[in-house]
C-alpha positions, 0 to 999 in steps of 0.5 A, spaced: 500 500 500 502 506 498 501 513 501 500 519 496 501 526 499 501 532 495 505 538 496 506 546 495 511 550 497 512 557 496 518 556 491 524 551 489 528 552 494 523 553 501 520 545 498 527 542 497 529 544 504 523 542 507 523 535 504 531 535 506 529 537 514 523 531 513 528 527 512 525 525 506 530 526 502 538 527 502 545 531 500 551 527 496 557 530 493 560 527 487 565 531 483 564 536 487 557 538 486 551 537 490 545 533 488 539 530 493 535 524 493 530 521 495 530 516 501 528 509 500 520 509 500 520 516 497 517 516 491 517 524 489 515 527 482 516 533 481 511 538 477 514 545 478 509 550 477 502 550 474 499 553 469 491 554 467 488 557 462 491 560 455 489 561 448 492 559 442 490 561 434 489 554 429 496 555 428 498 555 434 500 562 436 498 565 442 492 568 443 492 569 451 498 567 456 497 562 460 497 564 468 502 561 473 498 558 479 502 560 486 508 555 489 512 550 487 508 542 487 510 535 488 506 529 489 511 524 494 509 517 494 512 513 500 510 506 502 508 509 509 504 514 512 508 520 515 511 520 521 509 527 525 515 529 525 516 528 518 509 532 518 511 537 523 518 539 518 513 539 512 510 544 515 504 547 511 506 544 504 502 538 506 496 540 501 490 538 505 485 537 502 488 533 497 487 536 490 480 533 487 483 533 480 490 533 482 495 535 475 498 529 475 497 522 478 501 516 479 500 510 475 
């Protein structure tokens, strides 16, 4: 069974910090650089920001711009509940309730 969450930060930065003081994903080096990962039974797909609306001609051009929605958004899959300390260090990025028609789903 799986735990799906639905999480929006303010940006990039603030979501990647809490998933890392949830302990829910981890900082390595290799060659000098800086990458994170999930921890093992995280599962996190990342969408980034969502648009909605915009128009566009029949020949594809641009009528009206589509409109970002506010924060930065990740579906977390776990294999497991979240425990509440992990809880607590998410914070309000945790969107409940869940999206009734969320943008993206797991398959």
């Amino acid at each position: 069974m799986f735990h799906d969450y639905y999480l929006r930060g303010v940006d990039r930065d603030t979501t990647r910090a809490a998933l890392l003081a949830a302990g829910l994903t981890v900082e390595y080096t290799e060659d000098g650089e800086t990458h994170r990962m999930p921890v093992e039974g995280v599962n996190l797909s990342t969408i980034g920001t969502i648009y909605e609306g915009g128009q566009w001609d029949a020949n594809g051009i641009q009528v009206t711009a589509p409109v970002a929605l506010p924060g930065w958004h990740v579906n977390m899959r776990l294999e497991r509940e979240l425990t509440v300390d992990e809880l607590a260090a998410l914070g309000d990025l945790v969107v409940a309730p869940e999206p009734g028609t969320p943008y993206r789903v797991w398959a």
